[in-house]
C-alpha positions as CSV (number, residue, x, y, z in Angstrom):
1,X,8.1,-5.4,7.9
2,X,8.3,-1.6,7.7
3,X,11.9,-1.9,6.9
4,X,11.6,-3.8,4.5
5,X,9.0,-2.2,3.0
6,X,11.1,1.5,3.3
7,X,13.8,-0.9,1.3
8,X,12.0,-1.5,-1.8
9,X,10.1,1.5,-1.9
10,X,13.9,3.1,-2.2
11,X,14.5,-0.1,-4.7
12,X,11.5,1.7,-6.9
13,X,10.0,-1.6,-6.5
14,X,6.5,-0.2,-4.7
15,X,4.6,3.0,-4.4
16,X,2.1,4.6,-2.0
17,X,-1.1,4.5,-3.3
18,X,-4.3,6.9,-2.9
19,X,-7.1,5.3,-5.3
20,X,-9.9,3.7,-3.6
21,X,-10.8,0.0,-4.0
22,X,-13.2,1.3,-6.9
23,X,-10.3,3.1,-8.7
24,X,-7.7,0.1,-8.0
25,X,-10.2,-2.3,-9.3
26,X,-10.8,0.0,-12.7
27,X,-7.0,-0.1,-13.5
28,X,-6.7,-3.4,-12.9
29,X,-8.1,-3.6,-16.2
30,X,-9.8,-7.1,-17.3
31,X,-8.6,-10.9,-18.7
32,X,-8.5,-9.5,-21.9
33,X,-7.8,-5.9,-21.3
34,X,-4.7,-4.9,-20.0
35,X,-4.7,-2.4,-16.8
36,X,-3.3,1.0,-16.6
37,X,-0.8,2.8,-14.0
38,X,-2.0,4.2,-11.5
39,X,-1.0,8.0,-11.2
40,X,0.3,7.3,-7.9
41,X,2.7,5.0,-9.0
42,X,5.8,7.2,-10.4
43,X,6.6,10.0,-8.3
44,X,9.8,10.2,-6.7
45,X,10.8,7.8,-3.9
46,X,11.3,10.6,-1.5
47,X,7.8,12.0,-1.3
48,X,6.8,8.2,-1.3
49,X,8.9,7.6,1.8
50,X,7.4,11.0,3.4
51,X,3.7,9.5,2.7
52,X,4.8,5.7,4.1
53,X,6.0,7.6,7.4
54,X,2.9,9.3,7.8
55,X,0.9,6.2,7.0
56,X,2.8,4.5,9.7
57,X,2.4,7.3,11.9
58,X,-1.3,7.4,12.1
59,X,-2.1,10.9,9.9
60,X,-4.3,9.5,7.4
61,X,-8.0,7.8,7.7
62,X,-7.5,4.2,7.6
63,X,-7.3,2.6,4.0
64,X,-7.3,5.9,2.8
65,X,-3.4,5.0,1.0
66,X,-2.1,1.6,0.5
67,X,1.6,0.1,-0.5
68,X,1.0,-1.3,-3.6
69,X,4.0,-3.6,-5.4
70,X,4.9,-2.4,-8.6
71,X,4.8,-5.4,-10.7
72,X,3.3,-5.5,-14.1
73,X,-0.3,-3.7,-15.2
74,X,-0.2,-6.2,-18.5
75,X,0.9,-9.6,-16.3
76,X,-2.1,-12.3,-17.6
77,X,-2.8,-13.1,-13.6
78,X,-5.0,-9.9,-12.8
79,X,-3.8,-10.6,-9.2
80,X,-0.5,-9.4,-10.4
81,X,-1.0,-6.1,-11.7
82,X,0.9,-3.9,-8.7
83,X,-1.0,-5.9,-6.1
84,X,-1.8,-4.0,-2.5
85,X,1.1,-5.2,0.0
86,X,0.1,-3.7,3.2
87,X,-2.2,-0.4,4.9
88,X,-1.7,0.8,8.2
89,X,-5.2,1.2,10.6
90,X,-3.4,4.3,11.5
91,X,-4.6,3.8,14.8
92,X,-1.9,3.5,18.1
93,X,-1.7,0.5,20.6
94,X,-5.3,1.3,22.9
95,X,-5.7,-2.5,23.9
96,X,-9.0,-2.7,21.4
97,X,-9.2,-5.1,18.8
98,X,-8.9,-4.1,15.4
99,X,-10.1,-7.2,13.2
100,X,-7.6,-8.5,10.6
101,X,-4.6,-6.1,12.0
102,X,-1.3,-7.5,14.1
103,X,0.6,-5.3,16.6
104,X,4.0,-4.5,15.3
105,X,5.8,-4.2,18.9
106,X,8.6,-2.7,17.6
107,X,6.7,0.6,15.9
108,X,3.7,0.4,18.4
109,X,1.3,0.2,15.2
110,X,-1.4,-1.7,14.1
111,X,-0.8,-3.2,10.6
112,X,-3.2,-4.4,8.6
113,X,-1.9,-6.8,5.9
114,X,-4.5,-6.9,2.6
């Protein structure tokens, strides 16, 4: 999953996001209202790769940044506009439960999929 994920974040195809469930939810927009781009969502891929590493590697709070698809902030579906793919817990392999996260045995990460 995180190389594929590294391969369409190189593709321009998703973006690491900071806005808060509040924020993502605002830009979404509405049924009639088209949403907006997030300001995350167009910086080079190479700071975006930097910031999916770190994710991975446990230096932010969990949720705090998200992969987010970049799809279409004016699709009709409202489940379509640059939807959340994937957030790490940020935490290591401990042997406690974290609810709704898989162990990637490869990276020795927690994933949580959104």
């Amino acid at each position: 999953m995180y190389d594929y994920a590294v391969h369409i974040i190189k593709a321009g195809k998703a973006f690491v996001c900071d806005q808060t469930a509040d924020e993502v939810r605002e830009y979404r927009g509405t049924l009639i209202q088209p949403g907006r781009n997030s300001p995350y969502r167009n910086p080079q891929y190479r700071g975006k790769l930097d910031l999916f590493t770190r994710m991975k590697n446990g230096e932010f709070p969990d949720g705090s940044r998200t992969l987010r698809a970049k799809i279409d902030m004016t699709h009709p579906n409202l489940n379509m506009r640059d939807p959340i793919c994937t957030g790490f817990c940020g935490r290591r392999i401990t042997g406690q439960a974290i609810p709704g996260a898989y162990t990637d045995l490869r990276l020795g990460t927690r994933l949580r999929i959104l």
